[in-house]
KOLSE-821990 format. One record per atom (N, C-alpha, C): atom name; z, x, y; residue number from 1. Coordinates in pm, whole numbers, plus 50000, padded with zeros to 5 digits. Layout:
% KOLSE-821990
<r CA <Z X Y> NUM>
...
% end
This chain:
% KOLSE-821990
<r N <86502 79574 84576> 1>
<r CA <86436 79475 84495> 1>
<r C <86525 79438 84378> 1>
<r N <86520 79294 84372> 2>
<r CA <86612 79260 84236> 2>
<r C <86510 79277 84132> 2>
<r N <86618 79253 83997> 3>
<r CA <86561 79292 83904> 3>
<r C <86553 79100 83839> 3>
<r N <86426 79028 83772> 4>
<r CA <86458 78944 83678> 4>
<r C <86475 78954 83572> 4>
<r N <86548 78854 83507> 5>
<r CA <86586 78852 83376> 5>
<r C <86440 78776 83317> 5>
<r N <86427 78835 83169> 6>
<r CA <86320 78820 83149> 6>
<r C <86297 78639 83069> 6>
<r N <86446 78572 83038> 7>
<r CA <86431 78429 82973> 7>
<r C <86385 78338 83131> 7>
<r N <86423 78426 83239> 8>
<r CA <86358 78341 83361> 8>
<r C <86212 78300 83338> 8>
<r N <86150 78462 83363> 9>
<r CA <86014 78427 83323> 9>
<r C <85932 78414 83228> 9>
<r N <86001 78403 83103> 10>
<r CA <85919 78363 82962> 10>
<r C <86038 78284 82917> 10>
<r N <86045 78160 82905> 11>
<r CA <86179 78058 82863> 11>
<r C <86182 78077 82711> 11>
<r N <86053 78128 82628> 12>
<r CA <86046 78073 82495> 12>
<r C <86108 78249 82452> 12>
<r N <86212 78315 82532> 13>
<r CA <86196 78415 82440> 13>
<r C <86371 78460 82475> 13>
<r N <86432 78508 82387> 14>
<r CA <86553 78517 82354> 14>
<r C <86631 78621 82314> 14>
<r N <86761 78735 82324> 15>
<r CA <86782 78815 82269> 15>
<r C <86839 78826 82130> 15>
<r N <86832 78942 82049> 16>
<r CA <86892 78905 81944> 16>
<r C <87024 78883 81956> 16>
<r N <87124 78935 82051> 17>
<r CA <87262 78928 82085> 17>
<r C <87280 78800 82119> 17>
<r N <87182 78720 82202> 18>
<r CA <87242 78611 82181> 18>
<r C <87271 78503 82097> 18>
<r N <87118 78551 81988> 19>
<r CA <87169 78451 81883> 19>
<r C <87299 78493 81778> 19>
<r N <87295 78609 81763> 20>
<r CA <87429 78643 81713> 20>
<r C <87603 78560 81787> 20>
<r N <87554 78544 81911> 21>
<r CA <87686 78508 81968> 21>
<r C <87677 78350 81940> 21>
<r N <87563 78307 81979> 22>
<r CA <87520 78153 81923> 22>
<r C <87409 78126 81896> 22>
<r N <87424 78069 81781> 23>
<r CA <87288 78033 81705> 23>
<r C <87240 77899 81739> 23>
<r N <87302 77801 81818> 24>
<r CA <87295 77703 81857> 24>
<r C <87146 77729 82011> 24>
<r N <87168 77815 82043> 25>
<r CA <87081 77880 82159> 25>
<r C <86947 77850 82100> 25>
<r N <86943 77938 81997> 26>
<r CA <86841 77960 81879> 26>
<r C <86733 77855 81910> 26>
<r N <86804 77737 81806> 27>
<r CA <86826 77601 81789> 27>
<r C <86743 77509 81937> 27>
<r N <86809 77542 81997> 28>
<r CA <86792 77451 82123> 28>
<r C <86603 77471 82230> 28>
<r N <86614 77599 82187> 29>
<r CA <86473 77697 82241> 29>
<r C <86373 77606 82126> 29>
<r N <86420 77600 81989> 30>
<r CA <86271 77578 81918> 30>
<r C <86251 77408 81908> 30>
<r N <86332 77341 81991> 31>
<r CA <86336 77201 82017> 31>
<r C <86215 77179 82098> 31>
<r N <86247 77291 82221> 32>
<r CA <86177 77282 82323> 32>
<r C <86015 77348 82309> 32>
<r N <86048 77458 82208> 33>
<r CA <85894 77508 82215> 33>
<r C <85880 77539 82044> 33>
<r N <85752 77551 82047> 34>
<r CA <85708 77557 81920> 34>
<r C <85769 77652 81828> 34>
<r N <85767 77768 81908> 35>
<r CA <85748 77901 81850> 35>
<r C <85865 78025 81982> 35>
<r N <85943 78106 81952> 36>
<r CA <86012 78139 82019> 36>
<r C <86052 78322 81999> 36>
<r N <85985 78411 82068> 37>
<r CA <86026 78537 82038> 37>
<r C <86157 78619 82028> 37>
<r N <86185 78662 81981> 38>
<r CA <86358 78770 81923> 38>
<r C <86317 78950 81991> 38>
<r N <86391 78940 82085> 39>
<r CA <86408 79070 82145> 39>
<r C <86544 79178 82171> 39>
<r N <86488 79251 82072> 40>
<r CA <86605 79336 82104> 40>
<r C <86566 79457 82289> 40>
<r N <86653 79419 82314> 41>
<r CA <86653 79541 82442> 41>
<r C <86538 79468 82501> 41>
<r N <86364 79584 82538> 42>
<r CA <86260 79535 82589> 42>
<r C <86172 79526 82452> 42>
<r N <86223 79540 82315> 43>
<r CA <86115 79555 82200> 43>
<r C <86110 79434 82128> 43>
<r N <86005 79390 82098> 44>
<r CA <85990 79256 82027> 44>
<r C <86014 79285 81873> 44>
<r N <86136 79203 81849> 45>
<r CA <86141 79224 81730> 45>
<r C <86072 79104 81617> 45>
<r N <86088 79016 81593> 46>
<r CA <86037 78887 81535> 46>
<r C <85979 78701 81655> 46>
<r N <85978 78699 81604> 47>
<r CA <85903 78553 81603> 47>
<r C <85913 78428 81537> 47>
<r N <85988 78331 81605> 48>
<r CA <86064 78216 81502> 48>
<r C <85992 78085 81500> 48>
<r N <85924 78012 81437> 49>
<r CA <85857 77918 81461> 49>
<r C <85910 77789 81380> 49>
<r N <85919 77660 81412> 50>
<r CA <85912 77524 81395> 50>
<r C <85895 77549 81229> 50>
<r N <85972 77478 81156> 51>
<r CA <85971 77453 80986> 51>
<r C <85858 77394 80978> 51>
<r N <85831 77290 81084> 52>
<r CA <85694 77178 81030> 52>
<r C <85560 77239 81092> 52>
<r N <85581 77325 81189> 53>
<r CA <85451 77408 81238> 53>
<r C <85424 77537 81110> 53>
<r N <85470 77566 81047> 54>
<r CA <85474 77666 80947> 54>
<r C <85384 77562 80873> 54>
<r N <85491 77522 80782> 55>
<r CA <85438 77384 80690> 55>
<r C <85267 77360 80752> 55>
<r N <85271 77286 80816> 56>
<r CA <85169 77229 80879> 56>
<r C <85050 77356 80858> 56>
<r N <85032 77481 80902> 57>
<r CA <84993 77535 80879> 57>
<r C <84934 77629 80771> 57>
<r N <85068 77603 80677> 58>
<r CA <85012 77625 80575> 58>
<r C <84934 77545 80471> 58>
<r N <84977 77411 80524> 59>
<r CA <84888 77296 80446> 59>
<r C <84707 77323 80484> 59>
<r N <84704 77347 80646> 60>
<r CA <84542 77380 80674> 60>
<r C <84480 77490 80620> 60>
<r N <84536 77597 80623> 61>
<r CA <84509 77740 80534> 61>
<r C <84497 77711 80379> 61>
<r N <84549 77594 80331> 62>
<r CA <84518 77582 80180> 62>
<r C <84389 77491 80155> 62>
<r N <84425 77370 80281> 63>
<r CA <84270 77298 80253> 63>
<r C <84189 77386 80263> 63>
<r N <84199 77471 80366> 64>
<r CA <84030 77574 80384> 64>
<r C <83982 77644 80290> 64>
<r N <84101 77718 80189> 65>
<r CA <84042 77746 80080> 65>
<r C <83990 77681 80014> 65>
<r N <84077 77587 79987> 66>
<r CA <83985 77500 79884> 66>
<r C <83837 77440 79923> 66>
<r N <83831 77435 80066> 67>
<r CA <83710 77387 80087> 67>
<r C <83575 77498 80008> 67>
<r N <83603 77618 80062> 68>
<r CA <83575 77736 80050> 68>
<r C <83540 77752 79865> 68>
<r N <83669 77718 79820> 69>
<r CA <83638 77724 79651> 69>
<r C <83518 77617 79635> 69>
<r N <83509 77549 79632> 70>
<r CA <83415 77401 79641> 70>
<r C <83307 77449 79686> 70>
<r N <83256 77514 79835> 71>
<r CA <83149 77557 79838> 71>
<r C <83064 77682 79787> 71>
<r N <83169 77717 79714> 72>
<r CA <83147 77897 79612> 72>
<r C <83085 77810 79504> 72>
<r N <83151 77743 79458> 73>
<r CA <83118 77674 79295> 73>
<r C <82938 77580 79329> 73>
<r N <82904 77531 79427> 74>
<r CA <82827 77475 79483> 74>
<r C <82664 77559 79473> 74>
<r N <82741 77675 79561> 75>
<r CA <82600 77762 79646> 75>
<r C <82638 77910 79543> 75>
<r N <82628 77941 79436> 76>
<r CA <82683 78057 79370> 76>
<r C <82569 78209 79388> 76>
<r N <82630 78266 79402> 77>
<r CA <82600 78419 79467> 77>
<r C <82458 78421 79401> 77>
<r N <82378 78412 79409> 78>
<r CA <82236 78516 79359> 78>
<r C <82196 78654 79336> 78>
<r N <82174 78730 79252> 79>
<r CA <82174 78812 79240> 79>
<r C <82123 78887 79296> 79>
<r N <82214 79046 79394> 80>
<r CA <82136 79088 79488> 80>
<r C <82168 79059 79606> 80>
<r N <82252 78921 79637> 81>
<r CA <82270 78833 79729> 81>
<r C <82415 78912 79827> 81>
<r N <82418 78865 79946> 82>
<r CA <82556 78866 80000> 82>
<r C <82675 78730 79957> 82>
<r N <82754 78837 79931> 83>
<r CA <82849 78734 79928> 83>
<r C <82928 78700 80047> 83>
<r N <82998 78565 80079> 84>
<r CA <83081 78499 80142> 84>
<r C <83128 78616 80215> 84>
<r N <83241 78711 80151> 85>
<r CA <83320 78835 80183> 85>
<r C <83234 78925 80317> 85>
<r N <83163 78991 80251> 86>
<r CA <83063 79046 80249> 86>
<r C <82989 79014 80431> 86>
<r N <82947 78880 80394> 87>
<r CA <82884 78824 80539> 87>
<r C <83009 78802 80642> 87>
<r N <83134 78739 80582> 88>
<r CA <83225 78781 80742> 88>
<r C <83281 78863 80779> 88>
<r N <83259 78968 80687> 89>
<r CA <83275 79118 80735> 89>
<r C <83218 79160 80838> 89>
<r N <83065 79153 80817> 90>
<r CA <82914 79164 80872> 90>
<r C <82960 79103 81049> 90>
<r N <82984 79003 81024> 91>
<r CA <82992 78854 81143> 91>
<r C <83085 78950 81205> 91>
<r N <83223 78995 81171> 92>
<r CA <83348 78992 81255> 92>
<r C <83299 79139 81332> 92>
<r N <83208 79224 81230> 93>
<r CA <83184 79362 81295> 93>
<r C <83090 79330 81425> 93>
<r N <83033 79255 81383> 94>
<r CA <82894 79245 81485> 94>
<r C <82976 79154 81636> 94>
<r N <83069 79033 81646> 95>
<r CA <83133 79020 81728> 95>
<r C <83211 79136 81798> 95>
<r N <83242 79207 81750> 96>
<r CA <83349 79341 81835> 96>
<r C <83289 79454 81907> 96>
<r N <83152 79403 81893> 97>
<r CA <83022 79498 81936> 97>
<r C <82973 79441 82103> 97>
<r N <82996 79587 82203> 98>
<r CA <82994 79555 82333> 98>
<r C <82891 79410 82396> 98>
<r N <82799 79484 82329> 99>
<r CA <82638 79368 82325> 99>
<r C <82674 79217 82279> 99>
<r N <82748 79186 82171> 100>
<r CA <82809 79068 82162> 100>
<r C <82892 78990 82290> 100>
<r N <82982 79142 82294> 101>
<r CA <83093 79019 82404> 101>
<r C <82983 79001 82518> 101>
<r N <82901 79142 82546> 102>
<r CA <82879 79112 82711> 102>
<r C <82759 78978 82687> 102>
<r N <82725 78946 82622> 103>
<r CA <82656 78807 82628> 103>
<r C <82703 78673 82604> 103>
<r N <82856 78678 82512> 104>
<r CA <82928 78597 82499> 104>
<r C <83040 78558 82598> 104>
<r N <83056 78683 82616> 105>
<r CA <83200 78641 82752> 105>
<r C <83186 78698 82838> 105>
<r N <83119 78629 82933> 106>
<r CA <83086 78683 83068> 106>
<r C <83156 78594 83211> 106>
% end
């Protein structure tokens, strides 16, 4: 049995040796895909993504806060009350709970 090379079957992923030998490689992978993994040997070392997919992303992560600030200043905690924090704590625990998935993802 042959063995494959692993940029056969995952194109978006790259060694670190090769970008050391050319960085142009680099370059050429994140043209093609968004986002592109760095492997040394079989261990994943980093993860290189698009300047404007970063950007971009960080622009949505700031609107959301702010949305978030806006609706804090709006609906303000009551005393006694749960806060924001507090309830998606609550939410994220209660999703990871068998009874959740097995009714959600079936």
């Amino acid at each position: 049995m042959q063995t494959q090379h692993i940029s056969d079957a995952y194109p978006n992923v790259i060694s670190i040796t090769r970008i050391r030998q050319d960085i142009d490689a680099l370059t050429s992978l994140l043209e093609k895909y968004p986002e592109v993994n760095v492997l040394k040997g079989q261990k994943f070392i980093f993860k290189v993504v698009r300047m404007e997919d970063s950007q971009e992303l960080m622009h949505k992560r700031k609107a959301a806060a702010a949305y978030m600030d806006t609706i804090a200043k709006k609906h303000p905690n009551k005393k006694g009350g749960m806060t924001a924090t507090d309830w998606l704590i609550r939410e994220r625990d209660r999703m990871r709970t068998k009874a959740y998935y097995d009714e959600h993802h079936r």
